[in-house]
C-alpha positions as a Python dict, from the first residue, in 0.01 Angstrom:
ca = {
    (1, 'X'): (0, 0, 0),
    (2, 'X'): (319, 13, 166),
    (3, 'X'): (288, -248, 420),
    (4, 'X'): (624, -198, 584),
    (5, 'X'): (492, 160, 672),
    (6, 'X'): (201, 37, 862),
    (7, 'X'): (364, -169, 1063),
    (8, 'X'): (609, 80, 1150),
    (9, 'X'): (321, 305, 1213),
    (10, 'X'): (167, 75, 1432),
    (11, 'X'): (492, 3, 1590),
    (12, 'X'): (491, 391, 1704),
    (13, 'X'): (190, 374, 1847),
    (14, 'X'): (210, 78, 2060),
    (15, 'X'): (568, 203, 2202),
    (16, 'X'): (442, 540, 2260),
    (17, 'X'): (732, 691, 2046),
    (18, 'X'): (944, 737, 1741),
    (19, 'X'): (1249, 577, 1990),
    (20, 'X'): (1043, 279, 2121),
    (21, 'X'): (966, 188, 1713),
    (22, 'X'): (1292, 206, 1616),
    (23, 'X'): (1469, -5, 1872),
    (24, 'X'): (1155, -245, 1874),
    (25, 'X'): (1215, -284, 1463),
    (26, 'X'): (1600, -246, 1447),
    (27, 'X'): (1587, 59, 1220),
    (28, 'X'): (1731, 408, 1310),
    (29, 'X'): (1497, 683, 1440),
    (30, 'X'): (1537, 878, 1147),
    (31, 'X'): (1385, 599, 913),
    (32, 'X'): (1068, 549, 1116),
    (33, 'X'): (1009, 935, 1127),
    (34, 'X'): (1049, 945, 751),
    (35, 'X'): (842, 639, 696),
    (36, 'X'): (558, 821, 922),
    (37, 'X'): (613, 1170, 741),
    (38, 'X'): (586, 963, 383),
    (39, 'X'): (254, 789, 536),
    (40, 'X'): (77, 1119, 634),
    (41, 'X'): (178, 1326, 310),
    (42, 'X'): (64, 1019, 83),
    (43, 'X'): (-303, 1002, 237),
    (44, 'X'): (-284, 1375, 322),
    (45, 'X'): (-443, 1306, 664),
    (46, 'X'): (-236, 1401, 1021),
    (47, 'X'): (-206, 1073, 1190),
    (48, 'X'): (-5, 1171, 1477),
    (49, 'X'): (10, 1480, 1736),
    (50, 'X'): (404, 1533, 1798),
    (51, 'X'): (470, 1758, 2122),
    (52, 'X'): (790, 1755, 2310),
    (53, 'X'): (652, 1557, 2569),
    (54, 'X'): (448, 1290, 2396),
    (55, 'X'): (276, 1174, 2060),
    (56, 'X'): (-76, 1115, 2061),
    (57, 'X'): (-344, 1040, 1754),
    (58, 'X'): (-583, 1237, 1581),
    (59, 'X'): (-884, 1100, 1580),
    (60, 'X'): (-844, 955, 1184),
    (61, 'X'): (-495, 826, 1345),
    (62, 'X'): (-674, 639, 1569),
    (63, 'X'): (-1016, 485, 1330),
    (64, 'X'): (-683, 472, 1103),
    (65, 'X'): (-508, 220, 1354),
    (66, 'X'): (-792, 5, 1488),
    (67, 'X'): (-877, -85, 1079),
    (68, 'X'): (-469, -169, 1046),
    (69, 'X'): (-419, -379, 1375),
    (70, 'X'): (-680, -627, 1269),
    (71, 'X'): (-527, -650, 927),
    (72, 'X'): (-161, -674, 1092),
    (73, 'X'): (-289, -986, 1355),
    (74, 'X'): (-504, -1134, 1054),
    (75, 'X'): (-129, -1140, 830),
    (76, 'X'): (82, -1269, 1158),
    (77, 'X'): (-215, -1563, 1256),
    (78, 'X'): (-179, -1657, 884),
    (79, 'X'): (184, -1706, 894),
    (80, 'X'): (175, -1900, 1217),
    (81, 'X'): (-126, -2082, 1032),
    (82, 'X'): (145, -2215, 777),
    (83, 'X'): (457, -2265, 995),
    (84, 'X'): (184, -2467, 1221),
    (85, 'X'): (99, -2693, 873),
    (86, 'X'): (439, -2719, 760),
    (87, 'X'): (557, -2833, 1150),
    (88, 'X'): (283, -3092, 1089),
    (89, 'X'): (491, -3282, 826),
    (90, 'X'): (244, -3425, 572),
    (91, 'X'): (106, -3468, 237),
    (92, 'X'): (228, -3659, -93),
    (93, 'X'): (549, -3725, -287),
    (94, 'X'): (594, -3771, -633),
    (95, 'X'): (887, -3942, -686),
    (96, 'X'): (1066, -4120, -988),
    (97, 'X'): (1361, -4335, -972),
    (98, 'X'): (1528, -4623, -1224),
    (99, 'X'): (1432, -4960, -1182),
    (100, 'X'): (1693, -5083, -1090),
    (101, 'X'): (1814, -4842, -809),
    (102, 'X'): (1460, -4866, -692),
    (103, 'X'): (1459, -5213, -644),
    (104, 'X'): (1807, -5231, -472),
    (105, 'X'): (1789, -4931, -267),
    (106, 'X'): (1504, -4740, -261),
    (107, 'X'): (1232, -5027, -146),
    (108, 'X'): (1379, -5047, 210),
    (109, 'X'): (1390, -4641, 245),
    (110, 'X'): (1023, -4605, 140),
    (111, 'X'): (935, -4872, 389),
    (112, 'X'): (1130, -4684, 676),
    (113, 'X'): (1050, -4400, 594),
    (114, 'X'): (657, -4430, 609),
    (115, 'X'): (724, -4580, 878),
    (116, 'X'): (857, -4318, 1104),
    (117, 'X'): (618, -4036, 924),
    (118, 'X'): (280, -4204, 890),
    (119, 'X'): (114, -3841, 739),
    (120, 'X'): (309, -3865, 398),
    (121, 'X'): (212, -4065, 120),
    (122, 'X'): (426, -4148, -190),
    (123, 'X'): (360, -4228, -536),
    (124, 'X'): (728, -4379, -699),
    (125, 'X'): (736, -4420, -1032),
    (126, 'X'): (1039, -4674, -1137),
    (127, 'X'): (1125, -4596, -1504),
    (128, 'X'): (1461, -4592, -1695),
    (129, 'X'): (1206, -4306, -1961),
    (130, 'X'): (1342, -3967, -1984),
    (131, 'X'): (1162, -3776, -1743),
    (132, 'X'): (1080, -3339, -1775),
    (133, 'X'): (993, -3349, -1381),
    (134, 'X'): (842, -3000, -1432),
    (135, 'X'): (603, -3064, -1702),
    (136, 'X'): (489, -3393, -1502),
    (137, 'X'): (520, -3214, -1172),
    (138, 'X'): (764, -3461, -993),
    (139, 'X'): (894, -3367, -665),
    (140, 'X'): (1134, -3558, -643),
    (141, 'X'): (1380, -3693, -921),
    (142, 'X'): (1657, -3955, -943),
    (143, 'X'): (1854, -4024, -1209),
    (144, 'X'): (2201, -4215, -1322),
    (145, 'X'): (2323, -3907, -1532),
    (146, 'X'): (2462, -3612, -1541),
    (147, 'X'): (2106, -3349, -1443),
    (148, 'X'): (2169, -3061, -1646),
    (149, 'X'): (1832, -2893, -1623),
    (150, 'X'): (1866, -2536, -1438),
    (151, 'X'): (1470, -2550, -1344),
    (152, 'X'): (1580, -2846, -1103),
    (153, 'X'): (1831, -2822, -762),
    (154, 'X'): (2038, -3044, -816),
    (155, 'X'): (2318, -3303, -587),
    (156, 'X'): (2526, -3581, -695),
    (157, 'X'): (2453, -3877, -448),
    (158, 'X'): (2737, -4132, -535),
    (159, 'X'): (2929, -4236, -866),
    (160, 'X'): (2759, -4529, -1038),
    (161, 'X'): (3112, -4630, -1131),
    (162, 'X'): (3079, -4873, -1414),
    (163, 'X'): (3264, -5163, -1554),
    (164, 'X'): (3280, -5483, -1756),
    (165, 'X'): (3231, -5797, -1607),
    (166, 'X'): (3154, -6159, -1688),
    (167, 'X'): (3040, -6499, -1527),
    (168, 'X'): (3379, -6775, -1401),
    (169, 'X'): (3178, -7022, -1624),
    (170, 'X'): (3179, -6766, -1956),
    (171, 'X'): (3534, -6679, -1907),
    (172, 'X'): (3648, -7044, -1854),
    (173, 'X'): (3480, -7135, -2208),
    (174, 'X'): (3595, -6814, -2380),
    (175, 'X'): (3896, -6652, -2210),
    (176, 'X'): (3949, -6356, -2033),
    (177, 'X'): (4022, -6022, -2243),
    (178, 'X'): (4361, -5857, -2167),
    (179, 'X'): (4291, -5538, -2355),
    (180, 'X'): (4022, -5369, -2500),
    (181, 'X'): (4055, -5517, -2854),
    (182, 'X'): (4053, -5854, -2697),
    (183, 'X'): (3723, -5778, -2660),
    (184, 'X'): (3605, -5847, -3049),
    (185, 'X'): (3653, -6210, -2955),
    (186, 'X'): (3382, -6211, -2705),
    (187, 'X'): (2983, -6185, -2692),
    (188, 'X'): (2804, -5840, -2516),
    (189, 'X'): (2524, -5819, -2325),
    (190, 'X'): (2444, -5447, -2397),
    (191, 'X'): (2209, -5132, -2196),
    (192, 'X'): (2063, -4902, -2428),
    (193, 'X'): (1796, -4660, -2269),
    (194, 'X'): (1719, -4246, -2241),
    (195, 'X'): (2035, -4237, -1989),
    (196, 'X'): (2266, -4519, -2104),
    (197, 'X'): (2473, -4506, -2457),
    (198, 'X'): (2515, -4887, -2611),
    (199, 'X'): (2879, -4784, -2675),
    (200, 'X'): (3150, -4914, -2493),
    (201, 'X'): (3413, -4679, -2439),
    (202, 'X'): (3713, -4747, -2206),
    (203, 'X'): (4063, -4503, -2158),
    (204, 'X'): (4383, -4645, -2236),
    (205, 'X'): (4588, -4356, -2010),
    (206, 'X'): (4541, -4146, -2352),
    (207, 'X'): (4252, -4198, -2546),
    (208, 'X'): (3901, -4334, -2538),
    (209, 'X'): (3877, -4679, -2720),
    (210, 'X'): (3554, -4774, -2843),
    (211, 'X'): (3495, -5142, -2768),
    (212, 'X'): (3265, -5340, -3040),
    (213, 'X'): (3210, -5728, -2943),
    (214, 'X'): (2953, -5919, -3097),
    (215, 'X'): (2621, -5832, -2966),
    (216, 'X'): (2352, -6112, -2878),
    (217, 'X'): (2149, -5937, -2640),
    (218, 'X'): (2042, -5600, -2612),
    (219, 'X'): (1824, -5450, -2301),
    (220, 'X'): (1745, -5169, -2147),
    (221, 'X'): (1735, -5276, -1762),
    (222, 'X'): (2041, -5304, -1539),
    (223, 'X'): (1915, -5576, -1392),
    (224, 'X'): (1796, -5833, -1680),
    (225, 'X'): (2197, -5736, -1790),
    (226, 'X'): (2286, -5849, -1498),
    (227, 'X'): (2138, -6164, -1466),
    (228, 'X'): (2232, -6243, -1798),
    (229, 'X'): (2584, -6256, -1756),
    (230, 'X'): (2629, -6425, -1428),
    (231, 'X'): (2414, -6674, -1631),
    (232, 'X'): (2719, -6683, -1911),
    (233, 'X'): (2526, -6566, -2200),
    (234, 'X'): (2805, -6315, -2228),
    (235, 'X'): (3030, -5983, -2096),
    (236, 'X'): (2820, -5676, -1973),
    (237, 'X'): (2911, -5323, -1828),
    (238, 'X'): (2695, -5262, -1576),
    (239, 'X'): (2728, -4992, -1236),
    (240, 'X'): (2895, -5141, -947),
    (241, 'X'): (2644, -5057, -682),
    (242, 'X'): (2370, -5303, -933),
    (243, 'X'): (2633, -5576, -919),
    (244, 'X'): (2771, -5485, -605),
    (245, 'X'): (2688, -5858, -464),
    (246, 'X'): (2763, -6052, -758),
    (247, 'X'): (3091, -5912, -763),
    (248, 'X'): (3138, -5983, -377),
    (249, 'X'): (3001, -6384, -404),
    (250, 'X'): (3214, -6368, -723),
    (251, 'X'): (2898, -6470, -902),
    (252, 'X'): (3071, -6209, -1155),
    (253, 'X'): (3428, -6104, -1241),
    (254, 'X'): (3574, -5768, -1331),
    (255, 'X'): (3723, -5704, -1626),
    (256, 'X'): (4001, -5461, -1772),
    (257, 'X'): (4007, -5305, -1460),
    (258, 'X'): (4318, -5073, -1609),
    (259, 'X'): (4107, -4904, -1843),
    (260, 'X'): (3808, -4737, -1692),
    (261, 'X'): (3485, -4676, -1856),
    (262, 'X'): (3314, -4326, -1880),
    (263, 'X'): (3141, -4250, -1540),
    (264, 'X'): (2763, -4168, -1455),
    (265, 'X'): (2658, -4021, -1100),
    (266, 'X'): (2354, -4131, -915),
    (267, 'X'): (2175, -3773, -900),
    (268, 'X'): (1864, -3648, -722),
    (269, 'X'): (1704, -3305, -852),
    (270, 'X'): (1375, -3157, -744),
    (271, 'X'): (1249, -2815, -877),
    (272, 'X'): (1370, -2506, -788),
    (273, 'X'): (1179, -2299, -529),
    (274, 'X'): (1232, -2007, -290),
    (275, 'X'): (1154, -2209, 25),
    (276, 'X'): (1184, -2620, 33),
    (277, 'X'): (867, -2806, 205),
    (278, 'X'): (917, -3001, 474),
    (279, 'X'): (790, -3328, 343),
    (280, 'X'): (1105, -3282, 101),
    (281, 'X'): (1342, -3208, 347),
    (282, 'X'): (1292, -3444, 598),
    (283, 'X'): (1253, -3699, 280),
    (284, 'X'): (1616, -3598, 176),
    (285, 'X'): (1765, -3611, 501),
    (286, 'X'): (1661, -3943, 537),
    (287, 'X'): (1787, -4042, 211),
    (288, 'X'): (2134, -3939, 301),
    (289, 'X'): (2145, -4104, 600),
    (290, 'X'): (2097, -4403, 448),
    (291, 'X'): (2391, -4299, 196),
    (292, 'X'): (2632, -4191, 519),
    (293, 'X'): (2534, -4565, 612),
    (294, 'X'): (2569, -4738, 284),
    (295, 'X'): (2862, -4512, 121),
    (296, 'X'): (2999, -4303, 390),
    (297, 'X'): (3240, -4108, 227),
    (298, 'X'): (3195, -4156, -112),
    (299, 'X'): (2910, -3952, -110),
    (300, 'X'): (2967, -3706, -343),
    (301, 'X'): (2730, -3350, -251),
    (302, 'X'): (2572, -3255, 36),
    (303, 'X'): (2295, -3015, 43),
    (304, 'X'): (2342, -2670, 326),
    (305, 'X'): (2047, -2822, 519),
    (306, 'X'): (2209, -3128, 610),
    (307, 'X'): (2369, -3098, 931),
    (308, 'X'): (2712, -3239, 1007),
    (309, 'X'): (2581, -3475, 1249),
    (310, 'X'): (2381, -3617, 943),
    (311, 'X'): (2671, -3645, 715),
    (312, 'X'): (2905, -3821, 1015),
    (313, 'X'): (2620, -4111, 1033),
}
């Protein structure tokens, strides 16, 4: 069934004319009197009485119009049915995240968040596992790397810049490196997860030098790394925004900071779809205003739905 014909026919016959349709639907005359002509030829019944004057329906127009105008406000109640239940602004998130950015940033949000929309429930995951949000059916996915998945929409939130730093108290017992090869004179604290390579790479200006100090202790959480070296086991290359406050108390000092270490991104993804719930939108928007808040302008992507009022926060 062609469904845009019936509506066009029942657009006729509620204006009264071809003219009335047409300006009522935005279409030219022409179209409607084709789509009408198309209608009676395919169920070889007359619908419509054309005179000079007027049109008026044959009696199977008219049994044929009362069956279609129920149909036609059954389809339009439905659709106000589900604007109505997506205006209402519930139901659950699925959402992973690391640990660590969890912990630091994410715990607040949640709170605040729930807060101001008391119909929406979350379940967060906080894993540094690699994560196929499709086959798990995650809605919402952060990660610190690079998302190349084309199943997910994707947005870089902010560069999880990263770089080597140790405790006052290690660096008074053991020196502070120059350049990278002073490095093989020193004790690591590593990461090695899914996301984050155990290899320390930094750029002279030319080339990438990989960095290989003696290794003591190896983990996989930012934050264990962390608290490791501003205890002085050793140096560690962890994301500024983890050691953001150790840095600032000067609980940690950076290191080499004239040759930078490869770069990861703090990225969210969800799945691709055709039309984005409102649970996730007004989820996201919130998220970024807490990134206009945090990281103003170093927030890398913005997604077309957040307004600029939103991104001037």
């Amino acid at each position: 069934m062609d469904l845009n014909r019936v509506q066009i026919f029942a657009q006729v016959v509620e204006q009264g004319s071809f003219t009335g349709a047409a300006k009522a639907l935005g279409i030219t005359k022409a179209t409607v009197s084709r789509k009408i002509a198309e209608l009676e030829a395919d169920t070889g019944t007359q619908l419509l009485f054309r005179t000079t004057r007027a049109l008026k329906l044959t009696e199977a127009g008219s049994s044929y119009y009362n069956r279609i105008n129920k149909i036609l406000t059954d389809l339009q109640s439905a659709e106000h049915q589900l604007s109505d239940q997506q205006k209402l602004i519930k139901g659950n998130l699925k959402i992973v995240c690391p640990i660590e950015l969890g912990q630091l940033f994410l715990g607040p949000i949640f709170a605040q968040f729930l807060t101001l929309y008391p119909d929406i429930t979350i379940d967060a995951e906080l894993t540094n596992r690699k994560v196929d949000a499709i086959e798990e059916g995650i809605d919402l996915l952060f990660q610190i790397a690079d998302s190349s998945d084309t199943r997910l929409q994707s947005y870089a939130l902010v560069n999880a810049h990263k770089s080597l730093m140790a405790s006052p108290a290690y660096l008074a017992q053991h020196g502070t490196p120059k350049v990278p090869q002073d490095l093989t004179l020193h004790k690591a604290i590593r990461l090695q997860s899914a996301h984050i390579e155990g290899a320390w790479k930094l750029f002279d200006g030319k080339s990438w030098i990989i960095a290989e100090p003696m290794t003591q202790l190896t983990v996989n959480n930012v934050t264990l790394a962390r608290e490791a070296a501003i205890a002085g086991l050793g140096i560690t290359a962890v994301p500024s925004i983890i050691a953001q406050t150790a840095l600032e108390k000067g609980h940690l000092i950076p290191l080499l900071d004239d040759y930078p270490m490869s770069q990861t991104k703090v990225v969210l993804s969800y799945p691709q779809r055709a039309y984005l719930p409102r649970k996730y939108r007004v989820f996201i928007e919130f998220i970024y205003a807490a990134l206009f808040k945090r990281w103003g302008s170093q927030v890398l992507e913005v997604p077309d739905f957040i307004g600029q009022t939103d991104a001037s926060m």
